[in-house]
Structures are given as structure tokens and as C-alpha cells.
N, C-alpha and C positions, 0 to 999 in steps of 0.2 A: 598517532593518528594514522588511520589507515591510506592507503595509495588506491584512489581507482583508476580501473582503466580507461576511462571517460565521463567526458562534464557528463553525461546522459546514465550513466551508472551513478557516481555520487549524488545527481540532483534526485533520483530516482529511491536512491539512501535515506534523504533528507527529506522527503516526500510520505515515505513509507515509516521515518521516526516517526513525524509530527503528526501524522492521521494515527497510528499506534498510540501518543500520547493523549489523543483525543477521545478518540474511541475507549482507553482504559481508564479515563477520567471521571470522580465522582460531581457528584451534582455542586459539592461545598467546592472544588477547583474548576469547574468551570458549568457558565450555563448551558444545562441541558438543548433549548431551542440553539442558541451560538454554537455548538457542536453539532449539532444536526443540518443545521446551515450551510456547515465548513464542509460536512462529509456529503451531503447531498451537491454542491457546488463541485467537491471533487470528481464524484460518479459521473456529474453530464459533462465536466472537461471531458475522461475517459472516454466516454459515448462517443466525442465529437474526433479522436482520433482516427486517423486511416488503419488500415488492416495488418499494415505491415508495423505502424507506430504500437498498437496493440500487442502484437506478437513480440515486436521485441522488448514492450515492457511484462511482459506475460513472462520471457524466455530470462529476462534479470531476475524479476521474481523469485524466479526456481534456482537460479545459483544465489540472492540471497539466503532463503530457505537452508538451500545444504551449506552455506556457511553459518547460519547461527544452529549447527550441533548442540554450544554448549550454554544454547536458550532453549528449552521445548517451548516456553510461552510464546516467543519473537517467531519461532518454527511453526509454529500452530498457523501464529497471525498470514505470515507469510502465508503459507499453504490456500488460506483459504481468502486471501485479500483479491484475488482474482476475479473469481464468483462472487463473495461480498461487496464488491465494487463495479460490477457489470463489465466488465473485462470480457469473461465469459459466459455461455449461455448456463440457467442452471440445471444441474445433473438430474434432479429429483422428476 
């Protein structure tokens, strides 16, 4: 089991599994509106964060990210959970 360096890094882990596990879930393990629910409820928590609470989940993100090297799937997700989740504004 791995060591974080704070409850706000681990909760941050455990946040980023279970929205991963939802998000890659088929319709036969879970229902579709129930996941959309979960992940929508997530996004206006984020919304309601301060600037700095933002950033520094924005800034764990990214050292997630370059820790799952030896996931490109989990790297991908990372990468793009930011903007996918209203975090940040989108690039396009």
C-alpha cells in the first residue's frame, strides 16, 4: 500500500479511483443515469471550490499523472480529468 504525503493527496487518490471506476463502467455494472448523477454531483462540488483549493487539486493531478507511467489508460484519464471535470476552463 502505498504512503501519501497527506490525507488531501490520498482522499484526492480515492476520489480519482472511484470517478475512474465509474466513468469506465458498462451500462450491465452500473446504471447509466446513477453514474451520471455521481459524476455530475462531482463537477459542482469542484465548481464550488476556492482558487487555491482548485489549484492544488489541479497541481496533485499532475503528479498523479507522471506517477501512473506504467498506466497510459489511468495517464490519459488523469491528464484530462481536469477539463473533463470543470476544474479548468476548456482549451477548444
Amino acid at each position: 500500500m502505498p504512503e501519501y504525503p497527506s490525507l488531501t493527496h490520498a482522499l484526492a487518490e480515492a476520489l480519482v479511483g472511484a470517478l475512474w471506476f465509474i466513468e469506465g463502467s458498462e451500462d450491465e455494472q452500473m446504471d447509466p443515469d446513477d453514474a451520471v448523477k455521481v459524476l455530475e454531483g462531482v463537477a459542482q462540488l469542484f465548481g464550488a471550490l476556492s482558487d487555491a483549493q482548485r489549484q492544488e487539486l489541479i497541481d496533485l493531478l499532475g503528479e498523479m499523472a507522471e506517477a501512473a507511467s506504467d498506466d497510459p489508460a489511468r495517464r490519459e484519464f488523469l491528464e484530462g480529468f481536469a477539463e473533463g471535470f470543470g476544474l479548468v476552463e476548456d482549451e477548444s
